[in-house]
Backbone as CSV, one residue per row, in Angstrom:
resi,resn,N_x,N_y,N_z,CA_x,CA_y,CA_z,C_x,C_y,C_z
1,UNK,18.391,-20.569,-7.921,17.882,-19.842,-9.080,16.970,-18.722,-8.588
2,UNK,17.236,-17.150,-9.170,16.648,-16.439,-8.962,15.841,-15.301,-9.627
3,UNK,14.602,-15.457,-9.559,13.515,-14.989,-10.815,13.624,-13.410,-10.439
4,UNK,13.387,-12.847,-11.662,13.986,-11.413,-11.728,12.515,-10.540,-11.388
5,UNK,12.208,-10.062,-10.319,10.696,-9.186,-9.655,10.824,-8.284,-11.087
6,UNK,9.535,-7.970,-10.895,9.055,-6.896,-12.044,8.928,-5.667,-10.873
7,UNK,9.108,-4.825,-11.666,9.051,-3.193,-10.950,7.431,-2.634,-12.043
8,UNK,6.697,-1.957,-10.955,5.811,-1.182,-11.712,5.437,0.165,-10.948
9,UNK,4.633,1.238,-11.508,4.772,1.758,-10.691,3.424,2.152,-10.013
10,UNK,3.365,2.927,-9.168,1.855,2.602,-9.050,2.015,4.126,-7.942
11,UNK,0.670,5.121,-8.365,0.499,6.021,-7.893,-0.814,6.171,-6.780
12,UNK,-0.658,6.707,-5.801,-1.232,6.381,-4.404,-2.293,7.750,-4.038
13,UNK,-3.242,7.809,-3.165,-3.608,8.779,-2.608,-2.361,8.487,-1.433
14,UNK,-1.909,10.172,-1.047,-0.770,9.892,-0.220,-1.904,9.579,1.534
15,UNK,-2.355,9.872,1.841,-3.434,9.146,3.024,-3.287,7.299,2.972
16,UNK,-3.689,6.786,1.780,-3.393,5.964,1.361,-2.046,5.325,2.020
17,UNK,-1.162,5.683,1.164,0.268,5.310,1.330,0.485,5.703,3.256
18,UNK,0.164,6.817,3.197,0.236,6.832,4.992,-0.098,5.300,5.816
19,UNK,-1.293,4.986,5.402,-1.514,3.449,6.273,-1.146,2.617,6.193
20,UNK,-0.434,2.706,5.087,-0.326,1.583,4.411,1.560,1.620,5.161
21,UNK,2.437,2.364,5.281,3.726,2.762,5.560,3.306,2.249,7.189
22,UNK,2.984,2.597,7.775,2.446,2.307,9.072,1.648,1.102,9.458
23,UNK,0.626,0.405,8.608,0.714,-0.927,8.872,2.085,-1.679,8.529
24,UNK,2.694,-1.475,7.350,3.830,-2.195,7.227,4.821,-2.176,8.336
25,UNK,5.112,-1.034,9.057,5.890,-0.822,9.880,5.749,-1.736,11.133
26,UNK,3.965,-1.816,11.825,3.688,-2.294,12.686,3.996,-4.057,12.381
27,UNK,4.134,-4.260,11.106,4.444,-5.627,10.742,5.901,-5.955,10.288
28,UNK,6.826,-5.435,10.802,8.114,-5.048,10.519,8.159,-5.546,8.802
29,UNK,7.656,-4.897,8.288,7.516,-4.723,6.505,8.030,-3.717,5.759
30,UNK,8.984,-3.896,5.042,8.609,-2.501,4.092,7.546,-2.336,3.743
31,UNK,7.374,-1.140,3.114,5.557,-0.807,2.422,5.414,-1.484,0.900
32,UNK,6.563,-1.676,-0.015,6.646,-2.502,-1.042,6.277,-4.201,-0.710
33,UNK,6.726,-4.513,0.544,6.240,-5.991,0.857,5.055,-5.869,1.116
34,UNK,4.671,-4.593,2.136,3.146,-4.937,2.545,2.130,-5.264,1.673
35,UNK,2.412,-4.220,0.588,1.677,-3.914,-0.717,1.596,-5.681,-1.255
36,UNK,2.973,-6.146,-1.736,2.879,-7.457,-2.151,1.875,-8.284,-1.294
37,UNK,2.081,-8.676,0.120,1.223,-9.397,0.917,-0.107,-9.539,0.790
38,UNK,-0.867,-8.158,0.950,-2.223,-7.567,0.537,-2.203,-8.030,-0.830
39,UNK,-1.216,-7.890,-1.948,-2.161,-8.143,-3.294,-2.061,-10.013,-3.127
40,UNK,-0.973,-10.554,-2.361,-1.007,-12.272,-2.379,-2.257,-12.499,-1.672
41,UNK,-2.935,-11.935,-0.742,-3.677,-12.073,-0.283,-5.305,-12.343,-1.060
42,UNK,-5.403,-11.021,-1.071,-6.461,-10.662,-2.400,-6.326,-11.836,-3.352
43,UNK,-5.432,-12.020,-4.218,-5.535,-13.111,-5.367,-5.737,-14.351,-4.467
44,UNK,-5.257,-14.805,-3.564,-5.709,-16.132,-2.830,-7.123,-16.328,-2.475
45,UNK,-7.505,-15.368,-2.022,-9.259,-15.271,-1.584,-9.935,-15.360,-2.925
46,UNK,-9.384,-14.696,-3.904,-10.329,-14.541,-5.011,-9.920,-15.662,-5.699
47,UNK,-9.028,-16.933,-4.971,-9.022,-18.136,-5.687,-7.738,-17.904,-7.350
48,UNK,-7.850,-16.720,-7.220,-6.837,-16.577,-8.715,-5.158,-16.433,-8.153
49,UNK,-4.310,-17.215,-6.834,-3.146,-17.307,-7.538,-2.551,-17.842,-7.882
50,UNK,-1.735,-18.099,-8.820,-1.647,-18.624,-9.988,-0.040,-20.006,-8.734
51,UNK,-0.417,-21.172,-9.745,0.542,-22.414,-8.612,1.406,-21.992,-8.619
52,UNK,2.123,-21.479,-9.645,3.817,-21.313,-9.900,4.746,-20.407,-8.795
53,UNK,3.274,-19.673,-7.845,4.141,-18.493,-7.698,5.272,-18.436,-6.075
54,UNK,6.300,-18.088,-6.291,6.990,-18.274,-5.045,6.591,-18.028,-3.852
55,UNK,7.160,-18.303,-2.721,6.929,-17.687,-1.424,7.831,-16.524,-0.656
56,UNK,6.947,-15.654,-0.344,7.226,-14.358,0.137,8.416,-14.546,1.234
57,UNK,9.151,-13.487,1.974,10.133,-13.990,2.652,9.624,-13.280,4.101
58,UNK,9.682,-14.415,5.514,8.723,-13.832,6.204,9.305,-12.350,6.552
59,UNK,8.329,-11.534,7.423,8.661,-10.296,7.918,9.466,-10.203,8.919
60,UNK,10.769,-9.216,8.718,11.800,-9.156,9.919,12.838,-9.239,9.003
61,UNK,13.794,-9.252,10.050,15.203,-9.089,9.391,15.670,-10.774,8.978
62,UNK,16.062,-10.802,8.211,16.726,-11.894,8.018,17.802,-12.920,9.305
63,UNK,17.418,-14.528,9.427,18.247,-15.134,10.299,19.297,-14.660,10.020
64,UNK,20.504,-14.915,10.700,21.809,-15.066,10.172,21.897,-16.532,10.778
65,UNK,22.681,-17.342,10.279,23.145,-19.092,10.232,24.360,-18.873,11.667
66,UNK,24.946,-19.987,11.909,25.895,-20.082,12.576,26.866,-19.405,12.627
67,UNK,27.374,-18.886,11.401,28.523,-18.429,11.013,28.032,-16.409,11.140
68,UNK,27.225,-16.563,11.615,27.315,-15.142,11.664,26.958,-14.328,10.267
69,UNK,26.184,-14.719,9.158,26.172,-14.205,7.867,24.582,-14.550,8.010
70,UNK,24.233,-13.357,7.449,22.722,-13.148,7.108,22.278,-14.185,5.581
71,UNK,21.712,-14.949,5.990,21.006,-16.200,4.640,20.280,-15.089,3.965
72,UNK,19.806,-15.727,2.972,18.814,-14.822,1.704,17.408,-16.143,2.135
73,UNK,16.396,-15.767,1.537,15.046,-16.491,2.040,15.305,-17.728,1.338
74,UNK,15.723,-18.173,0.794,16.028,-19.422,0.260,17.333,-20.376,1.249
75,UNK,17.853,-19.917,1.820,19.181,-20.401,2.550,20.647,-19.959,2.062
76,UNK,20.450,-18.925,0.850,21.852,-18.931,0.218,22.030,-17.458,0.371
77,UNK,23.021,-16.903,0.641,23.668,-15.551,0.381,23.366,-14.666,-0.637
């Protein structure tokens, strides 16, 4: 089962977005994950995230299984 991400949009000082593209990078991240990480982060410290919420998929390219096919973060295609 797969819960449908919300899109928002969110406007940056581009300096900003510069470090932020470049830490992600150094963390083989997109900058949309990094962004996520930092805000999972933030809400964990500040004690507010909420139980329900899934787990992120780690950074990097996806395993591929035996068969040579790249899994999705759950184990399924």
């Amino acid at each position: 089962m797969t819960s449908e991400r919300k899109k928002i949009l969110l406007r940056l000082d581009p300096a900003v977005h510069d470090a932020l593209t470049r830490w992600a990078g150094d963390e083989l991240r997109s900058t949309n994950a990094q962004i996520e990480f930092l805000l999972r982060r933030a809400l964990g410290d500040a004690g507010r995230m909420p139980g329900n919420v899934g787990q992120m998929r780690r950074p990097g390219r996806p395993a591929k299984d035996e068969t040579g096919t790249t899994a999705g973060p759950d184990g399924e295609e």
